[in-house]
PQR file of N, CA, C, O and H, with PARSE charges and radii, in Angstrom:
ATOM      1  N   UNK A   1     108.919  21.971 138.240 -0.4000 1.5000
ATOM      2  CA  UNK A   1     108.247  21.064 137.335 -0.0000 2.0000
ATOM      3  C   UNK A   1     109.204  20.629 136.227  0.5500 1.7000
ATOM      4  O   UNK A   1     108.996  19.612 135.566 -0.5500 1.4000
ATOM      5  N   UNK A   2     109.961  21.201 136.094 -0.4000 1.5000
ATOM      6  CA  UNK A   2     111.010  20.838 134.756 -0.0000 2.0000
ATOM      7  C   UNK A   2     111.790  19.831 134.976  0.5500 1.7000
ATOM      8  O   UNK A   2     111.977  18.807 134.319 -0.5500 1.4000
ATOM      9  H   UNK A   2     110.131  22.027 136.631  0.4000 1.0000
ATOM     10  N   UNK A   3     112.486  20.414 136.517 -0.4000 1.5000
ATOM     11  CA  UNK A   3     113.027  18.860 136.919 -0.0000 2.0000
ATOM     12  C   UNK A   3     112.220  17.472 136.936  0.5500 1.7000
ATOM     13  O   UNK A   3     112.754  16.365 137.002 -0.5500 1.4000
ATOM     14  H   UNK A   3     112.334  21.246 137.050  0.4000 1.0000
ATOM     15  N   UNK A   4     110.873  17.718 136.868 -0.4000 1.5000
ATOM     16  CA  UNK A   4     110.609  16.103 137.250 -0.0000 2.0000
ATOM     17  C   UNK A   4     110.004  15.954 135.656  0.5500 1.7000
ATOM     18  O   UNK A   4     109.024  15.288 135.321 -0.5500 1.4000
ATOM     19  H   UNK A   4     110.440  18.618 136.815  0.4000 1.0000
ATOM     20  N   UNK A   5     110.624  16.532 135.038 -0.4000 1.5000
ATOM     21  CA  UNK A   5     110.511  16.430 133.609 -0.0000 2.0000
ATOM     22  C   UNK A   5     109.432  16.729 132.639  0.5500 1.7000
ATOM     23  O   UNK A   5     109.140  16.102 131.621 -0.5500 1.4000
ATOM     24  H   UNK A   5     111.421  17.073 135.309  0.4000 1.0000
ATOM     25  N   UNK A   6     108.764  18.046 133.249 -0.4000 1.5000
ATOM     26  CA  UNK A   6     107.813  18.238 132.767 -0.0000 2.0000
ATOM     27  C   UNK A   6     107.901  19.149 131.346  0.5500 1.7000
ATOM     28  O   UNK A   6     108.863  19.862 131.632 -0.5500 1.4000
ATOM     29  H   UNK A   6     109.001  18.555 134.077  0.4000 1.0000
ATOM     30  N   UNK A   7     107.474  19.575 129.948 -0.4000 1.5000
ATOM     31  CA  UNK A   7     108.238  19.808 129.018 -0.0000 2.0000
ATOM     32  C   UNK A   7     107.108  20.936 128.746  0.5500 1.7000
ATOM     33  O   UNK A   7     105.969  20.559 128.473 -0.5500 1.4000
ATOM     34  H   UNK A   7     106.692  18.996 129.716  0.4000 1.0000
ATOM     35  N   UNK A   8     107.433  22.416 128.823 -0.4000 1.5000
ATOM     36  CA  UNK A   8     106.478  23.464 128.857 -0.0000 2.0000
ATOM     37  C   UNK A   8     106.780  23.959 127.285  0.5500 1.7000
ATOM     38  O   UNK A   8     107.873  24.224 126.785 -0.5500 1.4000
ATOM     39  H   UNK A   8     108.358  22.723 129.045  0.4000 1.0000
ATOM     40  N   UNK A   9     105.595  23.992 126.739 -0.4000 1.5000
ATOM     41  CA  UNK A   9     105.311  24.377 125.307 -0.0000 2.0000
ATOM     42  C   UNK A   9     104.710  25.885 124.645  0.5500 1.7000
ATOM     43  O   UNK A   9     104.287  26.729 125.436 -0.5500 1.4000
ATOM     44  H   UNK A   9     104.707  23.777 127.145  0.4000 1.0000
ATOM     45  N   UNK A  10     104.702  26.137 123.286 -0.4000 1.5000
ATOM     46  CA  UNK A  10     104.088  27.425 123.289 -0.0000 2.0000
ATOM     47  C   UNK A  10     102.985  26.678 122.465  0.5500 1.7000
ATOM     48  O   UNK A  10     102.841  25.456 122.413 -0.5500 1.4000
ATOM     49  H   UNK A  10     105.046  25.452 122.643  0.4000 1.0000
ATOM     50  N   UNK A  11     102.358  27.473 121.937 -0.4000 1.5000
ATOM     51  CA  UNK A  11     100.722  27.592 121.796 -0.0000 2.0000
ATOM     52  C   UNK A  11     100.802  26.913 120.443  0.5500 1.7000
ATOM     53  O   UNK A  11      99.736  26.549 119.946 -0.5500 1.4000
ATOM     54  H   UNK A  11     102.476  28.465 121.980  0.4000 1.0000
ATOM     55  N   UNK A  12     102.154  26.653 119.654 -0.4000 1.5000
ATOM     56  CA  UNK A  12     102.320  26.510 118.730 -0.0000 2.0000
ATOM     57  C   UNK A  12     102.862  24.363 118.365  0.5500 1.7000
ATOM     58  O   UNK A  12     102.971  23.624 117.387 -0.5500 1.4000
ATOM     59  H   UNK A  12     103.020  26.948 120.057  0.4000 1.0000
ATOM     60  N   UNK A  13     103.003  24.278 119.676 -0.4000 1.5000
ATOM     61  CA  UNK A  13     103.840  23.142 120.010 -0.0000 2.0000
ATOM     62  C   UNK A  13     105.104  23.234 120.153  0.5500 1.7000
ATOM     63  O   UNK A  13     105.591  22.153 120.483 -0.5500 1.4000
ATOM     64  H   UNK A  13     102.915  24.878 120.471  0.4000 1.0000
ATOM     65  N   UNK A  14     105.976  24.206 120.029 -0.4000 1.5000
ATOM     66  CA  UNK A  14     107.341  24.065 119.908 -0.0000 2.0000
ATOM     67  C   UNK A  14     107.825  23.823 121.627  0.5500 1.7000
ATOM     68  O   UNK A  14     106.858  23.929 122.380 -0.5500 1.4000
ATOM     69  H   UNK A  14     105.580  25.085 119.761  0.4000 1.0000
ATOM     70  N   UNK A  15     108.242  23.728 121.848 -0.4000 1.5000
ATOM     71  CA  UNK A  15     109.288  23.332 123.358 -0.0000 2.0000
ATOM     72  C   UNK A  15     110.055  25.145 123.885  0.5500 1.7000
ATOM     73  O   UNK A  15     110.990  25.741 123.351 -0.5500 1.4000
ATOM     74  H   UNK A  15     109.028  23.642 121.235  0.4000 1.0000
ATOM     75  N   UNK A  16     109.281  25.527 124.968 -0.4000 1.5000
ATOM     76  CA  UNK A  16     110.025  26.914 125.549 -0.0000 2.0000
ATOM     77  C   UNK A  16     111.273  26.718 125.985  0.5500 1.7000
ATOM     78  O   UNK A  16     111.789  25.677 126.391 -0.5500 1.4000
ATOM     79  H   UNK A  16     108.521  25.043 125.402  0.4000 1.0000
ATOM     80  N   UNK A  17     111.736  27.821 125.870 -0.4000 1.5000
ATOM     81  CA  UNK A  17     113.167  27.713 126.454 -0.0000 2.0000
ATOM     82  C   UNK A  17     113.203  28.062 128.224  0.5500 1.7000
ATOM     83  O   UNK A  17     112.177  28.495 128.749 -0.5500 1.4000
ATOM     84  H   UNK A  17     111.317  28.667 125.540  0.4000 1.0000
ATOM     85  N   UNK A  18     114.157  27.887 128.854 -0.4000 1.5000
ATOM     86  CA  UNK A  18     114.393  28.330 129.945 -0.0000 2.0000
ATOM     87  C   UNK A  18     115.052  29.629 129.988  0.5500 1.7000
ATOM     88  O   UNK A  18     115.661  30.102 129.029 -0.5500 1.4000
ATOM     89  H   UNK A  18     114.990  27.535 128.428  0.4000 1.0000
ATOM     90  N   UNK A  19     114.916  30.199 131.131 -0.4000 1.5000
ATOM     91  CA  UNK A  19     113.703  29.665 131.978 -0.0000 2.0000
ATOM     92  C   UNK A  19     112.318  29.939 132.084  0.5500 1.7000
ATOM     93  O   UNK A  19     112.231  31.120 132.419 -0.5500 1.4000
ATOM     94  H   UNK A  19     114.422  29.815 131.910  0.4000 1.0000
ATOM     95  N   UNK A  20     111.271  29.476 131.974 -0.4000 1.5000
ATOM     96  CA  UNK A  20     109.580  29.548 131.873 -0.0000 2.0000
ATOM     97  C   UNK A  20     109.274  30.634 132.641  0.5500 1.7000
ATOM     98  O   UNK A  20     109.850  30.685 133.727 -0.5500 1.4000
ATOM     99  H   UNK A  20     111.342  28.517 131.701  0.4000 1.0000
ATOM    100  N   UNK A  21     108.491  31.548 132.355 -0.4000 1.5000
ATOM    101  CA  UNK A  21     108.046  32.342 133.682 -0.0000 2.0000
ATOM    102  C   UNK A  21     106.403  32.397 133.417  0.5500 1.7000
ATOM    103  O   UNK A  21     106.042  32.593 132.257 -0.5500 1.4000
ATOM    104  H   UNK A  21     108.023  31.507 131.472  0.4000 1.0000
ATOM    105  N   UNK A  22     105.657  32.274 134.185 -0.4000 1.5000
ATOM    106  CA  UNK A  22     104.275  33.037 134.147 -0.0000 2.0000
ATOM    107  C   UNK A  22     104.463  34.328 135.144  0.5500 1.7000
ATOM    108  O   UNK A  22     105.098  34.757 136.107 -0.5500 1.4000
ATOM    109  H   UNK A  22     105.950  32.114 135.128  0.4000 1.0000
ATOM    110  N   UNK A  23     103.228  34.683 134.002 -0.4000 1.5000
ATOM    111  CA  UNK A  23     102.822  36.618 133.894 -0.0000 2.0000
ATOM    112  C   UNK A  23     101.851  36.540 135.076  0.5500 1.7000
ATOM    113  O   UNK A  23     100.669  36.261 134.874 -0.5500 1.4000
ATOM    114  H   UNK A  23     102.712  34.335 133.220  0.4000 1.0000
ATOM    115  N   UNK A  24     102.182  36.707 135.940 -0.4000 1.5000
ATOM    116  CA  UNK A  24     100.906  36.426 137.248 -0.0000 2.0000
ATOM    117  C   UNK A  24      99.824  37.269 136.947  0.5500 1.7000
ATOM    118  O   UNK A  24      98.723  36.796 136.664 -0.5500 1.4000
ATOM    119  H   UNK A  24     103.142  36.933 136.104  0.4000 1.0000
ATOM    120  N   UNK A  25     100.034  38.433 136.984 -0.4000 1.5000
ATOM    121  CA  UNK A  25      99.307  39.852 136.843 -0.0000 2.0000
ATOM    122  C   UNK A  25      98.616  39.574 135.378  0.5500 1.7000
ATOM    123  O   UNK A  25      97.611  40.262 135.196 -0.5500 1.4000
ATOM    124  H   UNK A  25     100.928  38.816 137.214  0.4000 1.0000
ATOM    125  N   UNK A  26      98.880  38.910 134.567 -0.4000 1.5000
ATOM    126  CA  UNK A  26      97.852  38.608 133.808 -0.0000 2.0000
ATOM    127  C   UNK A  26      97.033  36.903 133.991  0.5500 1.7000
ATOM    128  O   UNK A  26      96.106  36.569 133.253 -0.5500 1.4000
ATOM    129  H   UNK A  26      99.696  38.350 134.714  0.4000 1.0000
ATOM    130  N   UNK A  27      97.413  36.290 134.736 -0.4000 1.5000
ATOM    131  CA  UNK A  27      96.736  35.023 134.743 -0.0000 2.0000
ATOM    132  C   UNK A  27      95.515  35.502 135.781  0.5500 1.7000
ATOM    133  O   UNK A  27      94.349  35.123 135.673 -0.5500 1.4000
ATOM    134  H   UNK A  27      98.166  36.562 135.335  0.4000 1.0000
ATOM    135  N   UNK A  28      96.004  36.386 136.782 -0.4000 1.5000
ATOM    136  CA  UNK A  28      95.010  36.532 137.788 -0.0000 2.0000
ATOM    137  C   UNK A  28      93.736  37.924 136.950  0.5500 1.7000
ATOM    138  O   UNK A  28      92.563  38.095 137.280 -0.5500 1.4000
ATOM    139  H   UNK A  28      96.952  36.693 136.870  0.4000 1.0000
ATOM    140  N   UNK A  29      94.268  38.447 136.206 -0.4000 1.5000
ATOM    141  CA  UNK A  29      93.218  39.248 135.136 -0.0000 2.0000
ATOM    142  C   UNK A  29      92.330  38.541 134.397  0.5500 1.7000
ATOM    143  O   UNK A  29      91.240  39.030 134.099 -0.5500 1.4000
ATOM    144  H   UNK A  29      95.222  38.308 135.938  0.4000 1.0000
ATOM    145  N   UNK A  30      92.683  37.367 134.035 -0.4000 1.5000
ATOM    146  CA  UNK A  30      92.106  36.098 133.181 -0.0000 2.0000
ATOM    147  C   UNK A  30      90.852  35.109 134.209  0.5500 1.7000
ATOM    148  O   UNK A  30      89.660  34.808 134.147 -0.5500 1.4000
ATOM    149  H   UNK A  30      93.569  36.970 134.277  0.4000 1.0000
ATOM    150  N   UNK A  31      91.837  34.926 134.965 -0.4000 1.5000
ATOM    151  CA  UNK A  31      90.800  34.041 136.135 -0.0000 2.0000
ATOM    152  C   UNK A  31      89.684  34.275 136.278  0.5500 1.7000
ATOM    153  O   UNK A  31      89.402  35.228 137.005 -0.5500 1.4000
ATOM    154  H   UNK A  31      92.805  35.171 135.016  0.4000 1.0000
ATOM    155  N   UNK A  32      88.678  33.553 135.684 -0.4000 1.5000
ATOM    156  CA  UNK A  32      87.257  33.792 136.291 -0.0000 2.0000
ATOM    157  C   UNK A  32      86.827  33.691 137.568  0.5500 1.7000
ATOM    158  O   UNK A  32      85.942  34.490 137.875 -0.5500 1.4000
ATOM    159  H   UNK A  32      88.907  32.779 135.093  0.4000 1.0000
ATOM    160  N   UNK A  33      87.241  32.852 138.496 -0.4000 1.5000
ATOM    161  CA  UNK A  33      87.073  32.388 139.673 -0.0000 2.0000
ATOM    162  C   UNK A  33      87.536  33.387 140.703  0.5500 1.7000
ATOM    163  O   UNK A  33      87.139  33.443 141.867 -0.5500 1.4000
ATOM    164  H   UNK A  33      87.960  32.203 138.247  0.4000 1.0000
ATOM    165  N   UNK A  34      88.449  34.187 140.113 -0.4000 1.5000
ATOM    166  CA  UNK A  34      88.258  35.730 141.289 -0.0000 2.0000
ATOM    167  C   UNK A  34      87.551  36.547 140.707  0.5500 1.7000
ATOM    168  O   UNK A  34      86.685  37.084 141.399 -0.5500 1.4000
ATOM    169  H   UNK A  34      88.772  34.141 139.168  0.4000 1.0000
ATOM    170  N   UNK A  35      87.638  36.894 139.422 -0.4000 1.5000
ATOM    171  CA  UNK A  35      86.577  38.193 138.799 -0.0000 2.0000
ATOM    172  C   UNK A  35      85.148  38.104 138.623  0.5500 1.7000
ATOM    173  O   UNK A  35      84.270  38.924 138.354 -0.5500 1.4000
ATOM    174  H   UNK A  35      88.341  36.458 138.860  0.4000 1.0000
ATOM    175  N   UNK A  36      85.182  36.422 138.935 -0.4000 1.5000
ATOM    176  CA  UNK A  36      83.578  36.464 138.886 -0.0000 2.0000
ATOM    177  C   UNK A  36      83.109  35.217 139.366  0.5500 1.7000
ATOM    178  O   UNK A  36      82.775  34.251 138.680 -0.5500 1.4000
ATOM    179  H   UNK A  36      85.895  35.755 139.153  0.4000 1.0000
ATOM    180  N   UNK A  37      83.110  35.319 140.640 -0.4000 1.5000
ATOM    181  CA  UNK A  37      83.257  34.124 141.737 -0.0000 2.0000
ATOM    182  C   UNK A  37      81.849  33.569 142.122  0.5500 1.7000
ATOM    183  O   UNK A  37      81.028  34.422 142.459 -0.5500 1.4000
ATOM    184  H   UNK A  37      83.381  36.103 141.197  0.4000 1.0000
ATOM    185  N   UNK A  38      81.457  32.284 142.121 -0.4000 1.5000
ATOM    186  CA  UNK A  38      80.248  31.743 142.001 -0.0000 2.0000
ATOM    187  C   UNK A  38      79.599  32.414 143.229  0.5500 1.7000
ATOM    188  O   UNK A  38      80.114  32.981 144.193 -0.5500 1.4000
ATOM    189  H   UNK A  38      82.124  31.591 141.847  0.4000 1.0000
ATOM    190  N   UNK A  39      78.096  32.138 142.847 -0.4000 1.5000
ATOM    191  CA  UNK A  39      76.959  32.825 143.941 -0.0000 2.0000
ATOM    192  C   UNK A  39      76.863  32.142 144.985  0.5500 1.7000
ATOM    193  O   UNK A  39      77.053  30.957 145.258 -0.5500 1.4000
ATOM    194  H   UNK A  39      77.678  31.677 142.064  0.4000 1.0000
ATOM    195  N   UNK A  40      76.510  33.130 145.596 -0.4000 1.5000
ATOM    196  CA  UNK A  40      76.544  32.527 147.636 -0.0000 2.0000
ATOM    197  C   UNK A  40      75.769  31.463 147.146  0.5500 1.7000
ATOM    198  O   UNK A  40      74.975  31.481 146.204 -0.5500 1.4000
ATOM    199  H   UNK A  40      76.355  34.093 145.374  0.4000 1.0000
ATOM    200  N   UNK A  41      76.170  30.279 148.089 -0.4000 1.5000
ATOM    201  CA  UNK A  41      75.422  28.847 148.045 -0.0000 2.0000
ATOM    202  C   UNK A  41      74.278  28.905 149.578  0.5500 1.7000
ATOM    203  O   UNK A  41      73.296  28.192 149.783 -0.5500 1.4000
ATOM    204  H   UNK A  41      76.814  30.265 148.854  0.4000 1.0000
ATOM    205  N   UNK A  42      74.874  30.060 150.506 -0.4000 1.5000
ATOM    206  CA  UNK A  42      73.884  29.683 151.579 -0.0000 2.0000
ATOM    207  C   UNK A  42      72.523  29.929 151.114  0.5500 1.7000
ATOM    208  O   UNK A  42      71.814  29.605 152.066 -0.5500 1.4000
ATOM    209  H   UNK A  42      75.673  30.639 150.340  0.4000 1.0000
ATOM    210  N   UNK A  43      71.907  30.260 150.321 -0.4000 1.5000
ATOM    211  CA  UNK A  43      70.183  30.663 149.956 -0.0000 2.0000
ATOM    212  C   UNK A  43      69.777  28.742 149.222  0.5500 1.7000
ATOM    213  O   UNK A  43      68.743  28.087 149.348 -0.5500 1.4000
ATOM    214  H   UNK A  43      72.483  30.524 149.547  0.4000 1.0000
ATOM    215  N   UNK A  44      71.191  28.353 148.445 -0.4000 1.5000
ATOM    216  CA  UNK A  44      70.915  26.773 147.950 -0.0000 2.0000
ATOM    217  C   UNK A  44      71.238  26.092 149.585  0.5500 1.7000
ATOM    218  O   UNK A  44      71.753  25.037 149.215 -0.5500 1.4000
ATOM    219  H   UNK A  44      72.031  28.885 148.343  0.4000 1.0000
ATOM    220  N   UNK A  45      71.257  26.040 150.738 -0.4000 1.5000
ATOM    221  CA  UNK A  45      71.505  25.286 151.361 -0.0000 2.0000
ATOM    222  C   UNK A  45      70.385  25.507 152.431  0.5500 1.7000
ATOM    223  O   UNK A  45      69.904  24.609 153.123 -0.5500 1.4000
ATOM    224  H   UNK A  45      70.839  26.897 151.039  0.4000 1.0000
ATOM    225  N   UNK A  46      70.059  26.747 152.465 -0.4000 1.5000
ATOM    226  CA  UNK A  46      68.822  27.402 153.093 -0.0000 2.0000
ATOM    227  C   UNK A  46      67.380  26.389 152.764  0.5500 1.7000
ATOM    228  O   UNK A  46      66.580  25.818 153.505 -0.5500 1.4000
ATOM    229  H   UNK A  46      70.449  27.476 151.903  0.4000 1.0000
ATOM    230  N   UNK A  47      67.524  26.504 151.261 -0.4000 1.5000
ATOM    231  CA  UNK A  47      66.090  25.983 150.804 -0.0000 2.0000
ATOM    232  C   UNK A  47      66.217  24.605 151.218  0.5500 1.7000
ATOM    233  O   UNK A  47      65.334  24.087 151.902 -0.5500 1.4000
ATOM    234  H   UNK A  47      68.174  26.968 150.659  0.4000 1.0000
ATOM    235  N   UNK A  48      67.291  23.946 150.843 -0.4000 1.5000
ATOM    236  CA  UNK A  48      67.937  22.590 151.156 -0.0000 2.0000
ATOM    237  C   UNK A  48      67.113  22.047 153.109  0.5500 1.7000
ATOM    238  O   UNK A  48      66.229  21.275 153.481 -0.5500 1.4000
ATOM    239  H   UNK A  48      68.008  24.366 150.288  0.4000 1.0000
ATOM    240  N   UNK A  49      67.842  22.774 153.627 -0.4000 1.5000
ATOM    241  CA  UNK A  49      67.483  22.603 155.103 -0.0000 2.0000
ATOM    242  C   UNK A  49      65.749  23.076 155.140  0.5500 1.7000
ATOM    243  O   UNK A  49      65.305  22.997 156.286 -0.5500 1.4000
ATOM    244  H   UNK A  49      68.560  23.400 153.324  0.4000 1.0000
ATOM    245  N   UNK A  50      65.017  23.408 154.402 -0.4000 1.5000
ATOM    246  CA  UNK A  50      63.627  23.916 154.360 -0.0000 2.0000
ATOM    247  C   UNK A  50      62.756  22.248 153.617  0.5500 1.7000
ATOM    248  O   UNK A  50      61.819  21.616 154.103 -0.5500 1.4000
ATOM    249  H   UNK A  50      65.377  23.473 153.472  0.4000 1.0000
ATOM    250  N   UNK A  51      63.416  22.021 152.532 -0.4000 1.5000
ATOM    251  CA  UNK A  51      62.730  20.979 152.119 -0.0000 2.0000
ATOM    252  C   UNK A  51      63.226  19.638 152.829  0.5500 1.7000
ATOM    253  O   UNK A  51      62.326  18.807 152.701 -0.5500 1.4000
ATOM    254  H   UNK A  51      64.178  22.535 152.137  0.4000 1.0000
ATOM    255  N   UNK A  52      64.134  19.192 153.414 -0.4000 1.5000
ATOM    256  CA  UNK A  52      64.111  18.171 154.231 -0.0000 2.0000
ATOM    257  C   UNK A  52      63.593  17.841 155.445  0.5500 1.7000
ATOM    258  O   UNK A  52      63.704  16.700 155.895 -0.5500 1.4000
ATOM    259  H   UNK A  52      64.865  19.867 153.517  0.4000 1.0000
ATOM    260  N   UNK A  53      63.106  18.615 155.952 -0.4000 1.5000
ATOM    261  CA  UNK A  53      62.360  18.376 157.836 -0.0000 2.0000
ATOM    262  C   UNK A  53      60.393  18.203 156.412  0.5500 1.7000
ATOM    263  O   UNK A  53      59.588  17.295 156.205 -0.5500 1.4000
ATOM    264  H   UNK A  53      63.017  19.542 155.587  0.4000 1.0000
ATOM    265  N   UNK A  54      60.515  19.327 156.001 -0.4000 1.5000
ATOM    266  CA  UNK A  54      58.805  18.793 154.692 -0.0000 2.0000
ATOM    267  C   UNK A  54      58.770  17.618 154.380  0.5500 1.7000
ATOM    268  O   UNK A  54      57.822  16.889 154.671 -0.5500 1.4000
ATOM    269  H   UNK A  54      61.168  20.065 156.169  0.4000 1.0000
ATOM    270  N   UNK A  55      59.846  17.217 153.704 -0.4000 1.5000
ATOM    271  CA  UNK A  55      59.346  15.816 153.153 -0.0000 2.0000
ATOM    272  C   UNK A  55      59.936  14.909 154.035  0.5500 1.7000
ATOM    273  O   UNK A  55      60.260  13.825 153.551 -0.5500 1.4000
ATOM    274  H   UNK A  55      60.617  17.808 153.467  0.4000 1.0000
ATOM    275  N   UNK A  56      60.113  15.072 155.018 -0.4000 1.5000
ATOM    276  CA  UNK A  56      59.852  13.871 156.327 -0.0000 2.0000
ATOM    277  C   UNK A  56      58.632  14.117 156.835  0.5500 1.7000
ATOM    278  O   UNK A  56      57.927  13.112 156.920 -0.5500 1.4000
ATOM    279  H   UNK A  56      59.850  15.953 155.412  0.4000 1.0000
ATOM    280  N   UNK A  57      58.046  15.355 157.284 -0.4000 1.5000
ATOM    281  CA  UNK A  57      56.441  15.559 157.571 -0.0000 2.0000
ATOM    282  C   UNK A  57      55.551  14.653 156.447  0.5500 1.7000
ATOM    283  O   UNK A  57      54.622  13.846 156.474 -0.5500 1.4000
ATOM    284  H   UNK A  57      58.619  16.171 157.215  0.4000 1.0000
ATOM    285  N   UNK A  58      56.013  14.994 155.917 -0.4000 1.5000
ATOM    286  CA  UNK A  58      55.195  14.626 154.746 -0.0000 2.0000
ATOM    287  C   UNK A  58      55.290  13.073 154.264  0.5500 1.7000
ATOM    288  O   UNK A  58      54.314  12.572 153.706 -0.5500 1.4000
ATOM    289  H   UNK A  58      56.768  15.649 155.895  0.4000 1.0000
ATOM    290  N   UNK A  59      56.083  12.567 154.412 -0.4000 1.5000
ATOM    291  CA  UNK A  59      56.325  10.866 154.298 -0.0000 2.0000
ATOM    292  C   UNK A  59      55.437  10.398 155.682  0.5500 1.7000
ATOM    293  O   UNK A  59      54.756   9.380 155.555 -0.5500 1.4000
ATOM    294  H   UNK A  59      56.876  12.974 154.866  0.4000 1.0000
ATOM    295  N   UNK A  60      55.421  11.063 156.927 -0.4000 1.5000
ATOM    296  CA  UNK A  60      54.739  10.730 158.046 -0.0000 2.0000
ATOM    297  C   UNK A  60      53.210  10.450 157.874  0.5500 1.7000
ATOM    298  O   UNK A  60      52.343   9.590 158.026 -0.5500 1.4000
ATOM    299  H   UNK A  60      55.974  11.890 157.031  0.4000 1.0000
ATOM    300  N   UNK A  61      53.476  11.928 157.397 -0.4000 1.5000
ATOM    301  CA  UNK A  61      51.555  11.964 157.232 -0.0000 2.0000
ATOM    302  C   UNK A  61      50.721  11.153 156.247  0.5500 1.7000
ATOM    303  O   UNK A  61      49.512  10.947 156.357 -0.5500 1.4000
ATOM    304  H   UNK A  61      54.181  12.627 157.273  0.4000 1.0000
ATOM    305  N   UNK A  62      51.962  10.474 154.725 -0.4000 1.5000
ATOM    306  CA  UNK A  62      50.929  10.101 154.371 -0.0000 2.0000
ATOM    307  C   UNK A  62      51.442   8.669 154.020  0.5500 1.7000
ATOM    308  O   UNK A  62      51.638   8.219 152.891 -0.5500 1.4000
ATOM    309  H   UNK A  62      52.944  10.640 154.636  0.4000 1.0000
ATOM    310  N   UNK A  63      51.602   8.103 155.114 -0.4000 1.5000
ATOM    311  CA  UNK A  63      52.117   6.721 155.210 -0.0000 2.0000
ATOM    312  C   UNK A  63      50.890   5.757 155.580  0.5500 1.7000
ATOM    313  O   UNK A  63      50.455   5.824 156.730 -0.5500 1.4000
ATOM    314  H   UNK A  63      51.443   8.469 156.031  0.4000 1.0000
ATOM    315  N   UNK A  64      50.280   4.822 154.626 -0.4000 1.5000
ATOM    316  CA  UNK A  64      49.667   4.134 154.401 -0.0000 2.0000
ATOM    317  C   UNK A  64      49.622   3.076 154.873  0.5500 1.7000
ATOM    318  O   UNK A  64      48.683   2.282 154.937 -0.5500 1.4000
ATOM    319  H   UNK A  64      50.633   4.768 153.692  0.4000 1.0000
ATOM    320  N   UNK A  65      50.771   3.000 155.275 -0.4000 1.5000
ATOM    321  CA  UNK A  65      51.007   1.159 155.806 -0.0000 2.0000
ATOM    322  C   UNK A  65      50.761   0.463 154.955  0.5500 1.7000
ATOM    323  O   UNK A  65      49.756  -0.245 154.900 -0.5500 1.4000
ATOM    324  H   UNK A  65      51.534   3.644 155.223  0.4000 1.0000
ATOM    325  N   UNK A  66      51.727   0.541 154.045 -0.4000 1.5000
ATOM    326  CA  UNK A  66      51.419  -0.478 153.177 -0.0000 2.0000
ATOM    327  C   UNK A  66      53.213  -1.621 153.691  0.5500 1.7000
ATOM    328  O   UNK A  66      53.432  -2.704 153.147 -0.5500 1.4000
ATOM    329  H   UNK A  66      52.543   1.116 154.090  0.4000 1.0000
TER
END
């Protein structure tokens, strides 16, 4: 990233020196998205597939002809 001129800063604004390193072992301690990784979606996709075949029954049955 430096080569294509990207300019890595501290918290302060000043310009880091080379060479940059990230602390992996602490970014991945930080990460919410592994330590606390969103809830199963199959129970939202479950209900999903439950209310769509209903409200096609249900548009059937109470179709008026208008």
């Amino acid at each position: 990233m430096r080569r294509a001129g990207v300019e890595f800063r501290h918290p302060d604004g000043s310009l880091r020196a080379d060479p940059v390193t990230v602390d992996f072992a602490r970014l991945i301690r930080r990460d919410t998205l592994i330590n606390q990784p969103p809830g199963n979606l199959a129970s939202g996709l479950d209900a999903l597939a439950w209310v769509e075949p209903t409200l096609s029954l249900l548009q059937r049955t109470l179709y008026f002809g208008v």
